[in-house]
C-alpha positions in Angstrom: 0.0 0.0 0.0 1.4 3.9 -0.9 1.6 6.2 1.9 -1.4 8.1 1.0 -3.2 5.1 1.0 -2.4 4.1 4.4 -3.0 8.2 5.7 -6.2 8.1 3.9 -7.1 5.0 6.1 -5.8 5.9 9.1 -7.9 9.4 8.8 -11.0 7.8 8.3 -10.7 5.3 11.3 -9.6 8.0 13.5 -12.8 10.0 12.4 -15.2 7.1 12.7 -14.0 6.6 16.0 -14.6 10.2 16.8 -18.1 10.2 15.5 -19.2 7.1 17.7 -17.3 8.9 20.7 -19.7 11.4 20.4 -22.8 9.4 19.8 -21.6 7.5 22.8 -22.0 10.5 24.8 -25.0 11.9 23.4 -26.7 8.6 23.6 -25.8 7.9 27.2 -27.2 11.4 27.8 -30.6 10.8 26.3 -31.2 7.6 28.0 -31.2 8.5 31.1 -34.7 9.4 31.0 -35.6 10.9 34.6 -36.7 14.0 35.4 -33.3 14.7 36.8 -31.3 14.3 33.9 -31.4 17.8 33.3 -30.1 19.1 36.3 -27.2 15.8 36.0 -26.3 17.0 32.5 -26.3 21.2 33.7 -24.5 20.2 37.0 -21.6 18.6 34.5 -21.8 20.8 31.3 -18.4 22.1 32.1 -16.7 18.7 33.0 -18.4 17.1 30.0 -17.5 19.6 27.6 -13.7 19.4 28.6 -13.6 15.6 28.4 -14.9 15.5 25.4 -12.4 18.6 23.7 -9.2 17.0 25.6 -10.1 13.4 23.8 -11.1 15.0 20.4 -7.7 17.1 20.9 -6.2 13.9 21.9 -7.2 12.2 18.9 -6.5 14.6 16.4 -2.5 14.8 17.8 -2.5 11.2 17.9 -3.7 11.4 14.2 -0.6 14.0 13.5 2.0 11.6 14.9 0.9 8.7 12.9 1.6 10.9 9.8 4.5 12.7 11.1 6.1 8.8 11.7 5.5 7.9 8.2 6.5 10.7 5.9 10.1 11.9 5.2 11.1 15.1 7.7 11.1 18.3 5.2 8.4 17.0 2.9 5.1 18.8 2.4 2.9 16.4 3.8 5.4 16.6 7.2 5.4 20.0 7.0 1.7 20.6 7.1 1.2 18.1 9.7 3.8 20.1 12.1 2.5 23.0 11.4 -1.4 21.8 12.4 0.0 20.4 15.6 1.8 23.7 16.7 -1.6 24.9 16.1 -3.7 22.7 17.9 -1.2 22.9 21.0 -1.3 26.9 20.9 -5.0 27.0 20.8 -5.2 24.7 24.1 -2.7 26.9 25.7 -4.7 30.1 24.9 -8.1 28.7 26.2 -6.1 27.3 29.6 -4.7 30.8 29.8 -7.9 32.7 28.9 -10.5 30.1 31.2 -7.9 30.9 34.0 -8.1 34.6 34.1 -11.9 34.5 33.9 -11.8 32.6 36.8 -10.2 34.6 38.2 -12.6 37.4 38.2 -14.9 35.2 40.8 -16.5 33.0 38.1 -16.2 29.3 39.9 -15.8 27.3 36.4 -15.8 28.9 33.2 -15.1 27.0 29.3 -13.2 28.9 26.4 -13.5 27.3 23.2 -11.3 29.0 20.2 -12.0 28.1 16.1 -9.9 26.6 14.2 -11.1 27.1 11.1 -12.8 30.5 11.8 -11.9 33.6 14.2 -14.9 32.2 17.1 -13.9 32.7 20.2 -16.9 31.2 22.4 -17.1 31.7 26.6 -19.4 29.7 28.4 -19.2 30.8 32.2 -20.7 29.3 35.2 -23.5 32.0 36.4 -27.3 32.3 35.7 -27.2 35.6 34.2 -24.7 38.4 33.6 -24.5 42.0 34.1 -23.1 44.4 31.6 -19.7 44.7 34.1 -19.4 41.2 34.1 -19.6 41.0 30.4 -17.6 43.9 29.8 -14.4 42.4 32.2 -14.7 39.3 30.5 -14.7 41.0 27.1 -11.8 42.9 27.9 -9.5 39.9 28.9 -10.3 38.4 25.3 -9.4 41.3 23.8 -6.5 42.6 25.2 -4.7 39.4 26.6 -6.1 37.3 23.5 -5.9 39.4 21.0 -9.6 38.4 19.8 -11.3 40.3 17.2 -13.8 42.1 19.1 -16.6 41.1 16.5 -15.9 37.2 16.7 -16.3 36.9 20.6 -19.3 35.3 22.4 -20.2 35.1 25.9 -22.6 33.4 27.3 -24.1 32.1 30.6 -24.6 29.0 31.9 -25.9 28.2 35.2 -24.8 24.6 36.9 -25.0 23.7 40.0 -21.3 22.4 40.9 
């Protein structure tokens, strides 16, 4: 088999396995069918949602290895596999850095999520509503320490009980 064979291949297991990762989750959700489900599924929104980035993350490295392993070092296929990783790794740096410092402001958990493929940068905080102050703070730190384009940056609450 050629190499682009075998990376094709790869890619698609690795996204299959992705896509029943997630209908794992979703379905484990839905069936439990009690009137507290809701509360069980708000109560770990921010828990869920960082297993599930870490071991799509996790998988999408893994994925980058397996290529990096099998193509020649200074070859375009390499190259652009280096490149994605550095860009992955960045990204969870930025939202570790930027879910830190909205903690800090009081918020007990708080969930940045930055695009890949488009400018997004999406903040999900722990509170039932927010006040123009709060906004405005947390608006602030994406802007100034992140950089964000002011017009690609959403905030919005979400109240669980921890």
């Amino acid at each position: 088999m050629s190499r682009t064979k075998k990376i094709v291949i790869m890619t698609g297991l690795v996204l299959l396995l992705a896509v029943t990762a997630v209908f794992n989750f979703v379905l484990a959700g839905s069936l439990d069918g009690s009137a507290d489900a809701g509360e069980v599924t708000a109560a770990n929104y921010f828990t869920s949602y960082r297993t599930e980035r870490t071991t799509t993350r996790n998988e999408e490295l893994l994925q980058l290895d397996s290529i990096l392993e099998s193509t020649e070092a200074g070859s375009e296929a390499y190259e652009e596999a280096m490149s994605l990783k550095l860009q992955i790794v960045e990204m969870m740096e930025r939202e570790l850095l930027l879910e830190t410092y909205i903690k800090s402001l009081g918020y007990t958990d708080a969930v940045v999520s930055i695009g890949m493929d488009s400018e997004n940068v999406n903040v999900f905080v722990n509170a039932s509503e927010l006040a123009y102050n709060d906004f405005l703070s947390i608006y602030n730190i994406l802007t100034e320490e992140a950089g964000c384009d002011p017009a690609n940056v959403n905030i919005m609450p979400i109240q669980a009980e921890i």
